[in-house]
C-alpha positions in Angstrom: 12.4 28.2 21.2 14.4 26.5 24.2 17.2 24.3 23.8 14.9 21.2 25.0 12.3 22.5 21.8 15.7 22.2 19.2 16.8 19.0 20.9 13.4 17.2 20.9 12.6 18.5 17.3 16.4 17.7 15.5 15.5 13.8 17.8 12.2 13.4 16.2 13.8 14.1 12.5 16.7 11.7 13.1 14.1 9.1 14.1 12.0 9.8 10.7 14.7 9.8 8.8 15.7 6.2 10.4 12.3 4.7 9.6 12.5 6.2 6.3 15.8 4.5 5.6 14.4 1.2 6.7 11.5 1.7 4.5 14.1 2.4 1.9 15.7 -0.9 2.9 13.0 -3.0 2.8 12.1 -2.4 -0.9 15.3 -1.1 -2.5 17.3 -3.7 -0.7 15.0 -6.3 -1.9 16.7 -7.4 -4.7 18.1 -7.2 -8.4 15.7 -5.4 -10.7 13.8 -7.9 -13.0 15.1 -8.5 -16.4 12.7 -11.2 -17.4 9.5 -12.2 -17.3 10.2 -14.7 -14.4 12.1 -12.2 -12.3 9.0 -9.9 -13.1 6.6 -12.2 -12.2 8.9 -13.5 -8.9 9.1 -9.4 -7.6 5.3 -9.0 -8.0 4.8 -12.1 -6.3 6.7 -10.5 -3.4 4.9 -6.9 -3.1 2.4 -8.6 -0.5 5.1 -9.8 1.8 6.8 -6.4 1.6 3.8 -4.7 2.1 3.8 -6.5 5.4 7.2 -5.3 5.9 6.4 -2.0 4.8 3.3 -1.7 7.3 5.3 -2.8 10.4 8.2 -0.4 10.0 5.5 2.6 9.6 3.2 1.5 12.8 6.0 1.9 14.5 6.7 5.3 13.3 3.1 6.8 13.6 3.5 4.7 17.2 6.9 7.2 17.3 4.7 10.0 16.7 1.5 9.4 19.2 3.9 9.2 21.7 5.6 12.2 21.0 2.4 14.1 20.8 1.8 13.1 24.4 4.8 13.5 25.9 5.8 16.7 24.3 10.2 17.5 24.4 11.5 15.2 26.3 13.9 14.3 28.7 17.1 12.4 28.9 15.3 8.8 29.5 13.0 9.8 26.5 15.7 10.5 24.4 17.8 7.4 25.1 14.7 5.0 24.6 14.6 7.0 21.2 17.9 6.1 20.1 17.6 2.3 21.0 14.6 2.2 19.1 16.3 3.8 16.6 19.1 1.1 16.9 16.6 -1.9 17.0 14.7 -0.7 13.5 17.9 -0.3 11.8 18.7 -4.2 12.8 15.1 -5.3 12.5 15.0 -4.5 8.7 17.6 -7.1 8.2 15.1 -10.0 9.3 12.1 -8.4 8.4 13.3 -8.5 4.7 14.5 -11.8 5.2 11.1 -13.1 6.2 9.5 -10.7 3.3 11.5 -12.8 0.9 11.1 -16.3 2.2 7.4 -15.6 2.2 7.4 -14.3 -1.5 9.9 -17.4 -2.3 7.1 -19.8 -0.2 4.2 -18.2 -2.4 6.0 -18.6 -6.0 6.8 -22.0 -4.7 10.6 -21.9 -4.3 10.6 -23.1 -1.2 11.2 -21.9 2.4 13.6 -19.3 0.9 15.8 -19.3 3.9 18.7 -21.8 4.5 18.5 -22.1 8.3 14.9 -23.1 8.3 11.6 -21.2 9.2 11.8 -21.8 12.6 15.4 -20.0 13.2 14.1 -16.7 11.0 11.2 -16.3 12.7 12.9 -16.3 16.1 15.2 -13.8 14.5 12.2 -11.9 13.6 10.1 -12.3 16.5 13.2 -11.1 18.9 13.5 -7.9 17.4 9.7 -7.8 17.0 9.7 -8.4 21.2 13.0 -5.7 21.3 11.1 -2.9 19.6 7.6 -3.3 21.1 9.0 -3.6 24.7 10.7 -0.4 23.6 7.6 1.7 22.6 5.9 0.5 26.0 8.4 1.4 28.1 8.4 4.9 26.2 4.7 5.3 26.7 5.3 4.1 30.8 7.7 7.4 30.7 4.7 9.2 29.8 2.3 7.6 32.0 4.6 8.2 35.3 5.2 11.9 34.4 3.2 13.6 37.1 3.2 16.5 35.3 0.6 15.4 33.0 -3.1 15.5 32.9 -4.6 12.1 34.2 -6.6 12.0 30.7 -2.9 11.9 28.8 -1.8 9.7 31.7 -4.2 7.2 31.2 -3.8 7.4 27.4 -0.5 6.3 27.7 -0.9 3.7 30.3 -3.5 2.2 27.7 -0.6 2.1 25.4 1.9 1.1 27.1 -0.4 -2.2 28.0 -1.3 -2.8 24.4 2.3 -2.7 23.3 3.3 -5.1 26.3 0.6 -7.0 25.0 2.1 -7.1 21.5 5.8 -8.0 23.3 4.3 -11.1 25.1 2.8 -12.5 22.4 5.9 -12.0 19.9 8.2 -13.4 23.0 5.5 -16.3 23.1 6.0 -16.7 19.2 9.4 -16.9 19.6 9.6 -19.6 21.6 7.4 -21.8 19.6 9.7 -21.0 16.9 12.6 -22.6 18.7 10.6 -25.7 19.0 10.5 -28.0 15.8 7.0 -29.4 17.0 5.9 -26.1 17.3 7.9 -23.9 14.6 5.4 -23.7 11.8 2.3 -22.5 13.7 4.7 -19.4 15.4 3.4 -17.0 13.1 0.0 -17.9 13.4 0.5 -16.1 17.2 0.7 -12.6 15.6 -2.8 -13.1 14.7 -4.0 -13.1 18.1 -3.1 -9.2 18.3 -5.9 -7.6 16.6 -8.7 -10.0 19.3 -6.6 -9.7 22.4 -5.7 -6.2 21.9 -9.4 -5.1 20.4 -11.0 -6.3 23.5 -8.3 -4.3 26.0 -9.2 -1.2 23.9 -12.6 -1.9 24.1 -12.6 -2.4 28.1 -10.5 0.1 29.2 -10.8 3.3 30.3 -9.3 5.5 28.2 -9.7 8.8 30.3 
């Protein structure tokens, strides 16, 4: 095994283990365990919004690992858009759980949940959102400009590169209606867009 195999392979199991600790984050981190009925009933009212949570950090894990299946050990540019992403996640969690918990405190009607306001924690959110999905594009643009791949795994990653740029425009687009009190409560309706805008791209493109 070369050294680039032990490098790429020790990279890819500090970057599990920092998703896994996120993970860990998000639900340990969550809170004080319940002691009465009402804290009972308040943590299962938040298992959906920390589901969400929960679902995020790991698509951009299995992203993680599609990408690594294509571009096989990689090189220092790989490597250092690794680590950043590695960075982002491990700052992401903070807001992530913040919005998991002002959701769960919106559903058992306590409120927003956060003191700054909606608007403010979602453009928290939706920066690191933007941060890590520009992040996972420009790792799958590595890919795609590495002429020595096959155009099949070329094109692959092109196609993902685009979907995650289309993922970082419409969480930068989010993020500015966020910042706008006229606008602030219908920013999180712009992450449903994703699954049209980025079902139709899939379905157009060319994939090889």
């Amino acid at each position: 095994m070369s050294a680039g195999d032990v490098t790429t392979q020790r990279l890819d199991a500090f970057a599990d283990a920092a998703f896994a600790f996120a993970v860990s984050l998000m639900v340990v981190g969550a809170g004080a365990p319940a002691v009465d009925a009402k804290m009972l009933a308040a943590s299962i009212a938040a298992i959906p919004s920390f589901g969400i949570g929960f679902a995020i950090i790991v698509m951009f894990w299995h992203t993680h690992a599609r990408w690594r299946a294509l571009r096989g050990p990689g090189e220092m540019r790989a490597t250092l858009l690794t680590l950043a992403l590695i960075f982002v996640v491990l700052i992401y969690v903070t807001p992530l759980r913040a919005m998991a918990q002002s959701f769960a405190a919106f559903l058992g009607g306590r409120g927003g949940g956060f003191e700054g306001g909606l608007g403010r924690l979602f453009a928290i959110y939706g920066s690191g959102f933007v941060a890590m999905a520009a992040l996972t594009a420009l790792l799958f643009v590595d890919v795609a400009a590495s002429a020595d791949r096959v155009a099949a795994v070329r094109a692959q990653a092109r196609g993902e590169a685009i979907i995650w740029g289309i993922a970082a425009v419409t969480g930068a687009i989010s993020t500015l209606m966020s910042l706008q009190r006229a606008t602030e409560f219908h920013a999180p309706w712009v992450y449903a867009s994703l699954p049209l805008t980025i079902g139709l791209f899939a379905w157009r493109y060319r994939w090889n």
